[in-house]
BAKOL-981327 format. One record per residue: residue number from 1; x, y, z of N, C-alpha, C in turn; residue in three letters. Coordinates in steps of 0.02 Angstrom, whole numbers. Each point is the difference from the previous one (the first is absolute). Last residue first. Layout:
N
i,n_east,n_north,n_up,ca_east,ca_north,ca_up,c_east,c_north,c_up,aa
NUM,X,Y,Z,X,Y,Z,X,Y,Z,ala
...
***
This chain:
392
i,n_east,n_north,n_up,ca_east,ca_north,ca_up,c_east,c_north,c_up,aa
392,-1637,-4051,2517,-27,-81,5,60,-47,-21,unk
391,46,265,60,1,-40,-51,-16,-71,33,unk
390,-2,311,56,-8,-91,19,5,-47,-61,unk
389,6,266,132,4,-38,-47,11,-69,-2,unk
388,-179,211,129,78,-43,10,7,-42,-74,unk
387,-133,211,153,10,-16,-60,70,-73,-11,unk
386,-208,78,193,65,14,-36,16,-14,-67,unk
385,-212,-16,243,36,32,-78,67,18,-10,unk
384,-64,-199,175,-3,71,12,9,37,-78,unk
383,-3,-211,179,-44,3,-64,-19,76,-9,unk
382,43,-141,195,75,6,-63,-13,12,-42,unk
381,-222,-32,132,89,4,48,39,-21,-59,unk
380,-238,95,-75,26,-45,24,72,16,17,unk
379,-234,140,-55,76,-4,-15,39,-73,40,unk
378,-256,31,-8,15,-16,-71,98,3,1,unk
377,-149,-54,247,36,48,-54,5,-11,-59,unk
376,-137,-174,112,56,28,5,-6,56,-43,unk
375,-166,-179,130,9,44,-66,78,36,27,unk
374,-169,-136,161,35,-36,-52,31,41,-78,unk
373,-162,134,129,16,-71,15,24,-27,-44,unk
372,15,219,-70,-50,-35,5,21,-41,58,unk
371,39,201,-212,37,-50,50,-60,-14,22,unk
370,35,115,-254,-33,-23,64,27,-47,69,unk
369,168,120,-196,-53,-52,7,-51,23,49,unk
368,108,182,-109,16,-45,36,-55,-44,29,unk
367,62,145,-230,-21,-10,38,0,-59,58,unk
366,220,144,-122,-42,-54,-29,-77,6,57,unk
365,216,134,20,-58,45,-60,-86,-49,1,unk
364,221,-64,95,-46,39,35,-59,21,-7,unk
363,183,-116,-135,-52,-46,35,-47,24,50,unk
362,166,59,-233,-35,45,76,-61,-49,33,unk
361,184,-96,-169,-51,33,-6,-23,16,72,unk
360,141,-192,-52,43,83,-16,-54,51,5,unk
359,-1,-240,10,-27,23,41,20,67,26,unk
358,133,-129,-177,-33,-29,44,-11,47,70,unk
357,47,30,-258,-10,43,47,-28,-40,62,unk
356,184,-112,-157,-64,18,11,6,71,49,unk
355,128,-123,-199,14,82,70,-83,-19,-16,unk
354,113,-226,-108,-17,32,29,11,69,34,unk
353,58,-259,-188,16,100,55,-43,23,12,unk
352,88,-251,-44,-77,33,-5,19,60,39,unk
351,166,-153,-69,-18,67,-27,-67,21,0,unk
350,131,-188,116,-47,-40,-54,-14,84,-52,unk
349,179,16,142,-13,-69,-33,-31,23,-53,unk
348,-1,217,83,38,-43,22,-16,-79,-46,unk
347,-1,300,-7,-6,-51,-25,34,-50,42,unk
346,-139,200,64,71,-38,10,21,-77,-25,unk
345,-181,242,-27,14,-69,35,39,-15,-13,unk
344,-176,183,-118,51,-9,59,15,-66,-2,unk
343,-171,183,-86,43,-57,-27,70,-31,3,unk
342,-128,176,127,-34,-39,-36,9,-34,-45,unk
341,132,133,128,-44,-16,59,-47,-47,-41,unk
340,153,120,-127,40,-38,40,-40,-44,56,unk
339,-80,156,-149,-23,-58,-32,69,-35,58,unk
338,-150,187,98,70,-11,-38,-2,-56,-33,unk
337,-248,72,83,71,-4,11,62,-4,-40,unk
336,-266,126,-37,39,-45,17,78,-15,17,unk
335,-141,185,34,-36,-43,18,37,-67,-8,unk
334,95,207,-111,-2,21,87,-44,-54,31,unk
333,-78,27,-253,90,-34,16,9,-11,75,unk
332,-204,129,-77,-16,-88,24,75,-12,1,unk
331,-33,199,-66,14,14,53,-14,-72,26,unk
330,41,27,-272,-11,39,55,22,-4,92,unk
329,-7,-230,-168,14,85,-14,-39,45,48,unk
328,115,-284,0,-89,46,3,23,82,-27,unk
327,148,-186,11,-10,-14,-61,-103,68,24,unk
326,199,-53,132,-47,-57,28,-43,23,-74,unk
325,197,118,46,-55,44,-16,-59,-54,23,unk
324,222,-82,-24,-13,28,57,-61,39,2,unk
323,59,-147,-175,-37,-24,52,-14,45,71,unk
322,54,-4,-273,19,47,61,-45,-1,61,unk
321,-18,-103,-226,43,-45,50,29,36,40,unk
320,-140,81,-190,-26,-20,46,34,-60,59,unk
319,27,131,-229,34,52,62,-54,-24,36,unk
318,27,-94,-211,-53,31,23,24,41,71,unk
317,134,-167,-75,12,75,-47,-81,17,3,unk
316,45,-176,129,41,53,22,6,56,-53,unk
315,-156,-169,-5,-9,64,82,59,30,-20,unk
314,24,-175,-162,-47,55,-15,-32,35,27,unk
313,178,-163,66,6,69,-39,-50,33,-45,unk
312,-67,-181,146,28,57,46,51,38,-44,unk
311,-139,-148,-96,-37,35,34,28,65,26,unk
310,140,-189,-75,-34,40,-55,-52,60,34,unk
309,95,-181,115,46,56,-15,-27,38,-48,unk
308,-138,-155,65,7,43,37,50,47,2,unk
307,-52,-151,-164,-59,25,-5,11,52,55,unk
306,147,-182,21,31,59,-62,-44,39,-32,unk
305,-73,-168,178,47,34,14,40,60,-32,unk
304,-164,-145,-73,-20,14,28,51,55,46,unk
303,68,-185,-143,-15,51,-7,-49,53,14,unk
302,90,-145,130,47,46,-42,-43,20,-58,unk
301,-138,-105,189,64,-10,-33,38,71,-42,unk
300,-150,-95,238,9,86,-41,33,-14,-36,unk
299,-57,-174,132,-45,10,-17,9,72,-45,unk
298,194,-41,137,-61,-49,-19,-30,-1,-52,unk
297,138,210,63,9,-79,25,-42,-12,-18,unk
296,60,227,22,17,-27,-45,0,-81,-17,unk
295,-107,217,161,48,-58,0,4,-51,-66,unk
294,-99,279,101,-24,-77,-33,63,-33,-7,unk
293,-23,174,193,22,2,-67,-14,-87,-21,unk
292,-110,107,217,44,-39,-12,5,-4,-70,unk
291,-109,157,188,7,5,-61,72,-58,-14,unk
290,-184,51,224,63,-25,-11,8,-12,-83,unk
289,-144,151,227,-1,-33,-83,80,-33,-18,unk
288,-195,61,238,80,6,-31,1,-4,-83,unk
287,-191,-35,202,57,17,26,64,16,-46,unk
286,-262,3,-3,50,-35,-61,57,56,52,unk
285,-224,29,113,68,-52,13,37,-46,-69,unk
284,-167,191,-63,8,-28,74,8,-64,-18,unk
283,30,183,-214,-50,-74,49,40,-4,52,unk
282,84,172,-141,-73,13,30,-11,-61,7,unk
281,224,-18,-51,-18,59,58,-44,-7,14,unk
280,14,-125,-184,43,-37,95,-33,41,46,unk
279,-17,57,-198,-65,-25,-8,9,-13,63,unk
278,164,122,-89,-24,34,8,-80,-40,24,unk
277,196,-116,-92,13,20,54,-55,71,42,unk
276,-34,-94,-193,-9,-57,33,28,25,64,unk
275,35,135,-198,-85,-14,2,5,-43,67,unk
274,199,39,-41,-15,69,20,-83,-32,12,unk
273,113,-136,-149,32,-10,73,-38,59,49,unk
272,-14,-35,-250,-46,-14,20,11,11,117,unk
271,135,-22,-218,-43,92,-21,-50,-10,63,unk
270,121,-187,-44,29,11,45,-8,79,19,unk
269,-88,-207,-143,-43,35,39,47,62,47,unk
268,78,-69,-226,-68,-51,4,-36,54,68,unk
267,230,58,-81,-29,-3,-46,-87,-23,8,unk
266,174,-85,161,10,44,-29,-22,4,-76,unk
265,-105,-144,213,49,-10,-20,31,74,-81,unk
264,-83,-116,275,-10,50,-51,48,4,-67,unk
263,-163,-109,223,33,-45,-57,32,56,-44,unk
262,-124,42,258,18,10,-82,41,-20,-23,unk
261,-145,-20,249,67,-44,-45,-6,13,-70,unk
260,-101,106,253,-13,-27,-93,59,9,-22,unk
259,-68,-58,264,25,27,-59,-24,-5,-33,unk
258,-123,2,243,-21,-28,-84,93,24,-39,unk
257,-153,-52,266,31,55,-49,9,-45,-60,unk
256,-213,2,119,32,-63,-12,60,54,-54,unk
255,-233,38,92,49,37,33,60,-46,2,unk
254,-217,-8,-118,0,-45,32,75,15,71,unk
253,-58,112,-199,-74,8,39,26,-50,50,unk
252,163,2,-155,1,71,25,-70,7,73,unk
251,11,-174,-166,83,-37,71,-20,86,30,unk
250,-126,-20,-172,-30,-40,42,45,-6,46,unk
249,53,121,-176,-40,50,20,-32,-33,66,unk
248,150,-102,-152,23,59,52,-37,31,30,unk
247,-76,-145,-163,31,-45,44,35,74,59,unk
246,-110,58,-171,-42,-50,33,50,-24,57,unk
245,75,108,-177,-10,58,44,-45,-68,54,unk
244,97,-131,-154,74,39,51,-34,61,28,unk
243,-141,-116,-160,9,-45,53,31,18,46,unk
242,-47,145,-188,-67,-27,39,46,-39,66,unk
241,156,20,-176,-11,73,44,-57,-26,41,unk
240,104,-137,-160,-27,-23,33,7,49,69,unk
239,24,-78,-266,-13,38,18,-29,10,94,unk
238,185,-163,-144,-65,22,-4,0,54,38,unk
237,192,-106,-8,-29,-40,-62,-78,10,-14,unk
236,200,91,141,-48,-46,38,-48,-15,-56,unk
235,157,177,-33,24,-68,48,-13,-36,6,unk
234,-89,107,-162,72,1,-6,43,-43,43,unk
233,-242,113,47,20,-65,-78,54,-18,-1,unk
232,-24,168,146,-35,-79,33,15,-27,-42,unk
231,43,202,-52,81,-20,47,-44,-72,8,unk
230,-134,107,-126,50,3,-53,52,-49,64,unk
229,-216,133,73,-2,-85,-31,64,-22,-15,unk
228,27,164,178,-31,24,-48,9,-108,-44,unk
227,88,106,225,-89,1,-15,-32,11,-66,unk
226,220,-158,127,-21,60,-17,-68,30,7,unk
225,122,-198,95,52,13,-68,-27,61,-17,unk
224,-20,-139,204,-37,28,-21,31,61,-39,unk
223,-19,-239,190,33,8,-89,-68,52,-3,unk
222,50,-38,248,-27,6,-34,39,13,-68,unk
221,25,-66,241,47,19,-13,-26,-25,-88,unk
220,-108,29,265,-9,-33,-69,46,32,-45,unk
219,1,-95,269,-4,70,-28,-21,-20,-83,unk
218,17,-81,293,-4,-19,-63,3,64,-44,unk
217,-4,-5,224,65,-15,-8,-10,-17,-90,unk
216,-194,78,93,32,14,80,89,-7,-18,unk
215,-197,-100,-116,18,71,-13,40,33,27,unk
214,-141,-234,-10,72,7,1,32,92,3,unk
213,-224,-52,-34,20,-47,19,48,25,49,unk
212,-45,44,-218,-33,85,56,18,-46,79,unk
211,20,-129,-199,55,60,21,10,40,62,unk
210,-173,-164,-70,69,-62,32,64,95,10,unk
209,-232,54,-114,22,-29,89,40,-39,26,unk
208,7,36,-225,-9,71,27,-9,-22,59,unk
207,-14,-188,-114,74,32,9,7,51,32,unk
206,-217,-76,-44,13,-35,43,82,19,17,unk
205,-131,111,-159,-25,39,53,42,-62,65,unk
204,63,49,-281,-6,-41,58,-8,15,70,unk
203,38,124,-207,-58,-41,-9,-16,-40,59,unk
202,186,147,-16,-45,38,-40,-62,-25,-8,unk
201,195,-118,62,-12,55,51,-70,37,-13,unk
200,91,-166,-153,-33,-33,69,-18,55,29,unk
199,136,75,-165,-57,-9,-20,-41,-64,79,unk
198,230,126,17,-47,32,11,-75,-19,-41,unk
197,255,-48,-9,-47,22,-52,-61,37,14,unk
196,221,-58,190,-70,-22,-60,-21,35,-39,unk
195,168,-62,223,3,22,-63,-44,-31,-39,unk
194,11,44,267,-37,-49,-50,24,47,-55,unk
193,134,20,248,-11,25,-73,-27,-58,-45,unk
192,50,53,274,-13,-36,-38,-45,9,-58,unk
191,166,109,226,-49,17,-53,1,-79,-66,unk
190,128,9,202,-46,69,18,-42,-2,-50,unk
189,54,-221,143,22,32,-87,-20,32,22,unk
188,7,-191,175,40,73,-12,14,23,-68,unk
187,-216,-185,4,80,13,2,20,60,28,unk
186,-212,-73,-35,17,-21,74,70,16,19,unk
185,-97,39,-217,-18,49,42,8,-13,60,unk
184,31,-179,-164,50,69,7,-23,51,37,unk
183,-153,-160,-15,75,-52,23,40,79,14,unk
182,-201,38,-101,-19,-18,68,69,-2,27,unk
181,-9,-20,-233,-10,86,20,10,-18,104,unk
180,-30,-186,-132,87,30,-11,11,68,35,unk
179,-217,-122,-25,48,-28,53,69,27,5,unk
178,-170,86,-173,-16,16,81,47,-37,58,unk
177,40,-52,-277,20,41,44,-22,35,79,unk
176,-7,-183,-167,14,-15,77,14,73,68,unk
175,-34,-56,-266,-64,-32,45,0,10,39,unk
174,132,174,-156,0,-42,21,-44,-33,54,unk
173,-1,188,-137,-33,-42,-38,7,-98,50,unk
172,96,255,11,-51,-31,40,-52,-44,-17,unk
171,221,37,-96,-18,-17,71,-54,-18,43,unk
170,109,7,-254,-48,40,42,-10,-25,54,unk
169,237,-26,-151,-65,-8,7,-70,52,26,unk
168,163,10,134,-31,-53,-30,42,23,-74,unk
167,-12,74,285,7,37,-78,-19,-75,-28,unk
166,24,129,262,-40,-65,-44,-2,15,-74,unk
165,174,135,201,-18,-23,-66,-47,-43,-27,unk
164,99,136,249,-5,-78,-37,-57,15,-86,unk
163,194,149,199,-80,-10,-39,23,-71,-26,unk
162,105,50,174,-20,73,-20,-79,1,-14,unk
161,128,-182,181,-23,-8,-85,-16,62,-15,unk
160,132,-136,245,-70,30,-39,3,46,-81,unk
159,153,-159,146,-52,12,38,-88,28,-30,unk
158,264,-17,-70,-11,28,81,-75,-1,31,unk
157,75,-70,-234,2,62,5,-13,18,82,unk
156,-2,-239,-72,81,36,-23,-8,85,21,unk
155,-196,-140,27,66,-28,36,81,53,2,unk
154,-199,25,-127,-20,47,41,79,-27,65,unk
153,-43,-122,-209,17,85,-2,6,38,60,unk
152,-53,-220,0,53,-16,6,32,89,-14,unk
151,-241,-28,-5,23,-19,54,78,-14,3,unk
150,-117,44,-211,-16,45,53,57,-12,63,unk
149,-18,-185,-140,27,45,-31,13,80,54,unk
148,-166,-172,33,81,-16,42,57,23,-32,unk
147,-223,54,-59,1,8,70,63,-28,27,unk
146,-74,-51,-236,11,75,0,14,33,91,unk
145,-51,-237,-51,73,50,-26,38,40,10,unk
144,-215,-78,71,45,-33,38,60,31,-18,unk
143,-199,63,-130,26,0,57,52,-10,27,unk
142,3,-55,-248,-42,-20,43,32,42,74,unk
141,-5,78,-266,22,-19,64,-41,-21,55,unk
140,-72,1,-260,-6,35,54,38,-28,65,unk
139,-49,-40,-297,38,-27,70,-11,71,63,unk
138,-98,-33,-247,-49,6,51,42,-15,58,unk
137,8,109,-277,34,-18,71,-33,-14,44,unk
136,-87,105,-185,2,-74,-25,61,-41,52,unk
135,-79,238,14,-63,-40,14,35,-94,-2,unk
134,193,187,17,-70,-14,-44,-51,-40,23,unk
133,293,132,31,-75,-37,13,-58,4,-25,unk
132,260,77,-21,-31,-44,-35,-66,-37,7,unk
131,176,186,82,-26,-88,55,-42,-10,-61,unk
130,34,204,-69,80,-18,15,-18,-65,33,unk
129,-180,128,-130,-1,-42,66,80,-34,-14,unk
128,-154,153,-170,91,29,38,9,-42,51,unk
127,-217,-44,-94,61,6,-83,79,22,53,unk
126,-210,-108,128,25,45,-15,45,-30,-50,unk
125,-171,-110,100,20,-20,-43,48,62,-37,unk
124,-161,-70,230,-17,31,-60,69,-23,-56,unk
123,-67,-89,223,-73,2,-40,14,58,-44,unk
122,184,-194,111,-21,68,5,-68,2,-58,unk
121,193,-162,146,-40,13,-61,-40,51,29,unk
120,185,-86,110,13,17,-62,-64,4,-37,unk
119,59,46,272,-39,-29,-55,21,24,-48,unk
118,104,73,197,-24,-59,18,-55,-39,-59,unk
117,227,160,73,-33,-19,-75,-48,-54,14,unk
116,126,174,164,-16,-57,-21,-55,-9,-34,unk
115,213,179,89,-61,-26,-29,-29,-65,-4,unk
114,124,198,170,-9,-77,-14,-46,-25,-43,unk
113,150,227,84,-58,-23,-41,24,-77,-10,unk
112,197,66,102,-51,67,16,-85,-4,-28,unk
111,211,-158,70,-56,-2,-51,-27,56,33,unk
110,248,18,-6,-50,-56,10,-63,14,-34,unk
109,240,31,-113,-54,38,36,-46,-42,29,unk
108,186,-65,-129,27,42,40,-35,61,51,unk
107,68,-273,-105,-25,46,-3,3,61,37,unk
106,134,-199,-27,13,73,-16,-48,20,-17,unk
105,-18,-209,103,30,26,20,10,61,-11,unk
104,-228,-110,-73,55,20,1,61,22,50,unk
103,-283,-76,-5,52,75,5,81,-23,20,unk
102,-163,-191,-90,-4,48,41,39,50,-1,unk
101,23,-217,-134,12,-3,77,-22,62,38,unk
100,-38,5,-222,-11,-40,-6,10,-31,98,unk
99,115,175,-114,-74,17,47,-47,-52,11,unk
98,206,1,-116,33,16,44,-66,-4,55,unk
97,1,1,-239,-12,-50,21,16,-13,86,unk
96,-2,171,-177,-33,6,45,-18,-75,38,unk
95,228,108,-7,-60,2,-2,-45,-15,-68,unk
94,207,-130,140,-27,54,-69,-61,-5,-3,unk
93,114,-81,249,-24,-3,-79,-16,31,-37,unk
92,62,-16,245,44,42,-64,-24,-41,-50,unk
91,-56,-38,279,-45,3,-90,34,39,-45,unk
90,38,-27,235,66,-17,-28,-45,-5,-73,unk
89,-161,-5,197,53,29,1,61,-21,-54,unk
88,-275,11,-14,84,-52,-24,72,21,26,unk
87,-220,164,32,-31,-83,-6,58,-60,8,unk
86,94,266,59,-23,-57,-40,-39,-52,7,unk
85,-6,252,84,3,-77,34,14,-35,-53,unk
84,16,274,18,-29,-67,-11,16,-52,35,unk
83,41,289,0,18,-77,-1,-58,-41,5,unk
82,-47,241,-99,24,-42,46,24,-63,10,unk
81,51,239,-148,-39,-63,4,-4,-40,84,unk
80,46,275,-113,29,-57,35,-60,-76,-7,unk
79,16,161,-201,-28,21,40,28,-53,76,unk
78,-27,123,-295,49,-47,64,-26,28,68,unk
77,-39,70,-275,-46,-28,69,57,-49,22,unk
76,-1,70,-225,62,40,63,-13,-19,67,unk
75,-117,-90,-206,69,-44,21,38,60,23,unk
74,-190,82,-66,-27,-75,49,85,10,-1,unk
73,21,139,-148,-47,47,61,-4,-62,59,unk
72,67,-71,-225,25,13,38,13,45,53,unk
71,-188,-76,-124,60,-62,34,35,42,31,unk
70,-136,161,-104,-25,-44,52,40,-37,18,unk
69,64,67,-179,12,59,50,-9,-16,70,unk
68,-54,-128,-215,85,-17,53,14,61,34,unk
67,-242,-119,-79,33,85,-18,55,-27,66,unk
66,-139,-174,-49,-24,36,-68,32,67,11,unk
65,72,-258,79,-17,65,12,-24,28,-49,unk
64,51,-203,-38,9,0,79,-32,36,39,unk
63,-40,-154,-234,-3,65,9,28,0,67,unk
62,79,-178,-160,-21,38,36,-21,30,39,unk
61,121,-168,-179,-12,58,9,-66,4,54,unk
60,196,-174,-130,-49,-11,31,-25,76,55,unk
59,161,-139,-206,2,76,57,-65,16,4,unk
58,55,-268,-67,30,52,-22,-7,62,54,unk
57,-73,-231,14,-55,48,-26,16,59,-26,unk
56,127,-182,108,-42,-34,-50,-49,45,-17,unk
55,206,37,139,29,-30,-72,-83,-26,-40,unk
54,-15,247,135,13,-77,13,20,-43,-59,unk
53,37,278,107,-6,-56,-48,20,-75,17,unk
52,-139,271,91,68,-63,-4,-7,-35,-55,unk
51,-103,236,114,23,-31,-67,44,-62,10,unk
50,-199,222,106,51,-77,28,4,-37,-59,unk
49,-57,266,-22,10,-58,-5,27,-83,27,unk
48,-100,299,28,36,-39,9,5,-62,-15,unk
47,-110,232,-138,-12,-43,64,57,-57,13,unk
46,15,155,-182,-23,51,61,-19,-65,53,unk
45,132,-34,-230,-69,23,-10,-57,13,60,unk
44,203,-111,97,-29,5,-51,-49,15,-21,unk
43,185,-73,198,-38,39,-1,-21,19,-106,unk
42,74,-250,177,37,57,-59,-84,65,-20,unk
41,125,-227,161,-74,63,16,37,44,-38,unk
40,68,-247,2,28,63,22,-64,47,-3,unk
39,148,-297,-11,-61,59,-30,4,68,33,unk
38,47,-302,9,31,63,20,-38,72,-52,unk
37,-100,-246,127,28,60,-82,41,42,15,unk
36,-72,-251,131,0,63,28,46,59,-66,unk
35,-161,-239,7,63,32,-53,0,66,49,unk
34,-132,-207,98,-5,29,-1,66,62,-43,unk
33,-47,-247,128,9,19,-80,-13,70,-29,unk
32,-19,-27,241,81,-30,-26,5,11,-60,unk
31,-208,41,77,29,54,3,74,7,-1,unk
30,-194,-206,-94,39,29,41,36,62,-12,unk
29,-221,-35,-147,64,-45,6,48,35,62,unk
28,-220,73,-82,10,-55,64,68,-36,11,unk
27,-96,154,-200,0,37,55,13,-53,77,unk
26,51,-4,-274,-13,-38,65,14,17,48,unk
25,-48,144,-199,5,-82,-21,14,-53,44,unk
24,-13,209,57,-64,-16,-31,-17,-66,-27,unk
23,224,107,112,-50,-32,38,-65,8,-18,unk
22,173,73,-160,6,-95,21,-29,-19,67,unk
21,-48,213,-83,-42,-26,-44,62,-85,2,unk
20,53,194,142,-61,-16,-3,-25,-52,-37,unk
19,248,33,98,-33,1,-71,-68,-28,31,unk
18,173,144,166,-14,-73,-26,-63,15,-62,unk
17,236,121,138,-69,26,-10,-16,-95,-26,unk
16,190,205,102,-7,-93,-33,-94,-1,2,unk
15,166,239,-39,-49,-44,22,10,-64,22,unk
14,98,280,-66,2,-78,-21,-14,-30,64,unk
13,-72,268,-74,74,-35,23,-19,-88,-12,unk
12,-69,186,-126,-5,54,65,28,-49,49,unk
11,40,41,-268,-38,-81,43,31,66,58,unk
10,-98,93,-209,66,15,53,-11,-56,37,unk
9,-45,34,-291,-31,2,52,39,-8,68,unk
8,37,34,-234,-68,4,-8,-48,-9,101,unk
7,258,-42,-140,-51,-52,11,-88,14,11,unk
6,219,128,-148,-45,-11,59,-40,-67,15,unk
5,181,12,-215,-70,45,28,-10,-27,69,unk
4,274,-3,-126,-64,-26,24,-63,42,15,unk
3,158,117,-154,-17,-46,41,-34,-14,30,unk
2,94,61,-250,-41,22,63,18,-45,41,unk
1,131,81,-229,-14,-56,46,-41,25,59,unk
***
């Protein structure tokens, strides 16, 4: 008589979670009608799993993580929080409907990063776009919104704002944007982050001066997945190196700091991290790099997803998921960082993780603007190199 076999895999702990594919089938229906799953993060065939089960689609899979070393490296990060304000005082509703009235009674961090999503449509059509955007979207927040959104933030945080977020979609795709830029720069924000693609940037001599503009508090918080064709295709559904040196090379001439935002994902570009962090260094004012692990959502289906577990046991019996080496040989290793510093972040809600290097890089080193009448210092008041961790 034998017994029972193994299950094959370690749930790393239990969830409530919600079924993707019954908000495909109606993504508008109230957050009341909403099935909260019960479910678990089970470690398998090397990358992590979000697993629940719904009564109408059965066990509904995936991806979370691609190495539970990493998770659970992030989920030691503790750190004091600050108090808040509720929007609702007495708001105890299940989340996420809870947000529906604003920041929560039990939430538990204020807003350290303020994003705002001010356009759903976008000019390219990524294969990994977790937001789902496309050309064939055209809603764009109106102003007014997006400014009394701002403004009730700034209410609650004493006054004044870290950073602020313009995300999308593509942002700078939006009509309105010189008035938005204008509005917020009147604001107490230290720093105001355009997330983009960077193809306007690259072509558009009228945006480039709405930046250079603004420079003083503005910043460009750049998609830039690698340098080799293979990481563009993959993400971004084409080949589109020309446009991302173009585009950096114009925010650089123009003395406009810069992240680069790598999409990375194991097996595909992540041989690649060292290349990008080494491009940061030599261009003036790319203040930082921020490596965010590919996300399992949207636009990325399953199977697309089990293409990536696959990948990543074929780095790993290639003896290429030894990230501390940053995957370079010889004396280039000592150049790049800990993968703790580069694929980082704290999982929260929505799980857009993040370790940026925000403005981690030797800003001394950098060249310093020209001053002038009417010209400022390139270093600004609160605005100092570090390394910090963060979640949108």
């Amino acid at each position: 008589m034998t017994g029972m076999g193994l299950r094959g895999d370690n749930i790393h702990r239990y969830v409530n979670a919600f079924c993707p594919r019954c908000h495909d089938e109606e993504p508008d229906r109230p957050l009341s009608r909403v099935a909260r799953l019960s479910g678990w993060l089970a470690v398998r065939d090397g990358p992590v799993w979000l697993e629940r089960g719904c009564r109408s689609h059965g066990l509904v899979s995936t991806l979370y993580d691609e190495d539970p070393e990493i998770l659970a490296y992030l989920e030691e990060w503790t750190a004091p929080t600050k108090a808040h304000v509720p929007d609702k005082p007495g708001n105890f509703d299940p989340i996420p409907s809870a947000y529906l009235r604003g920041l929560p009674q039990m939430q538990t961090q204020h807003t350290c990063i303020l994003l705002e999503d001010i356009a759903e449509t976008c000019n390219l059509r990524c294969p990994t776009c977790f937001a789902d955007s496309s050309p064939d979207l055209r809603h764009v927040v109106a102003i007014g919104d997006v400014l009394a959104n701002v403004d009730q933030r700034l209410e609650r945080e004493n006054g004044r704002l870290d950073v602020l977020m313009l995300s999308g979609g593509e942002p700078s795709l939006h009509p309105q944007l010189p008035e938005l830029l204008a509005e917020l720069s009147a604001r107490p924000i230290t720093r105001i982050l355009l997330n983009t693609n960077g193809i306007r940037i690259s072509q558009d001599d009228g945006l480039l001066d709405l930046l250079t503009e603004h420079r003083e508090r503005a910043e460009v918080y750049l998609q830039y997945d690698g340098l080799s064709q293979a990481a563009h295709r993959y993400h971004r559904g084409g080949d589109l190196r020309r446009i991302k040196q173009d585009a950096l090379r114009r925010l650089s001439e123009r003395e406009i700091f810069t992240t680069l935002v790598m999409t990375a994902a194991l097996g595909v570009n992540d041989h690649e991290i060292g290349d990008v962090v080494r491009l940061a260094l030599q261009t003036p004012y790319a203040g930082g790099v921020c490596v965010q692990p590919q996300f399992g959502s949207g636009r990325f289906g399953i199977h697309r997803r089990r293409q990536s577990a696959h990948a990543y046991r074929c780095a790993q019996e290639a003896g290429a998921t030894d990230r501390r080496s940053g995957h370079l040989a010889g004396s280039d290793r000592a150049t790049v960082l800990a993968p703790a510093l580069l694929f980082g972040g704290v999982p929260a809600a929505r799980r857009r993780r993040t370790m940026a290097l925000t403005g981690g890089l030797d800003r001394s080193r950098q060249p310093q603007r020209q001053t002038g009448p009417g010209r400022k210092p390139h270093r600004r008041q609160g605005y100092s190199p570090r390394v910090a961790a963060g979640s949108a």
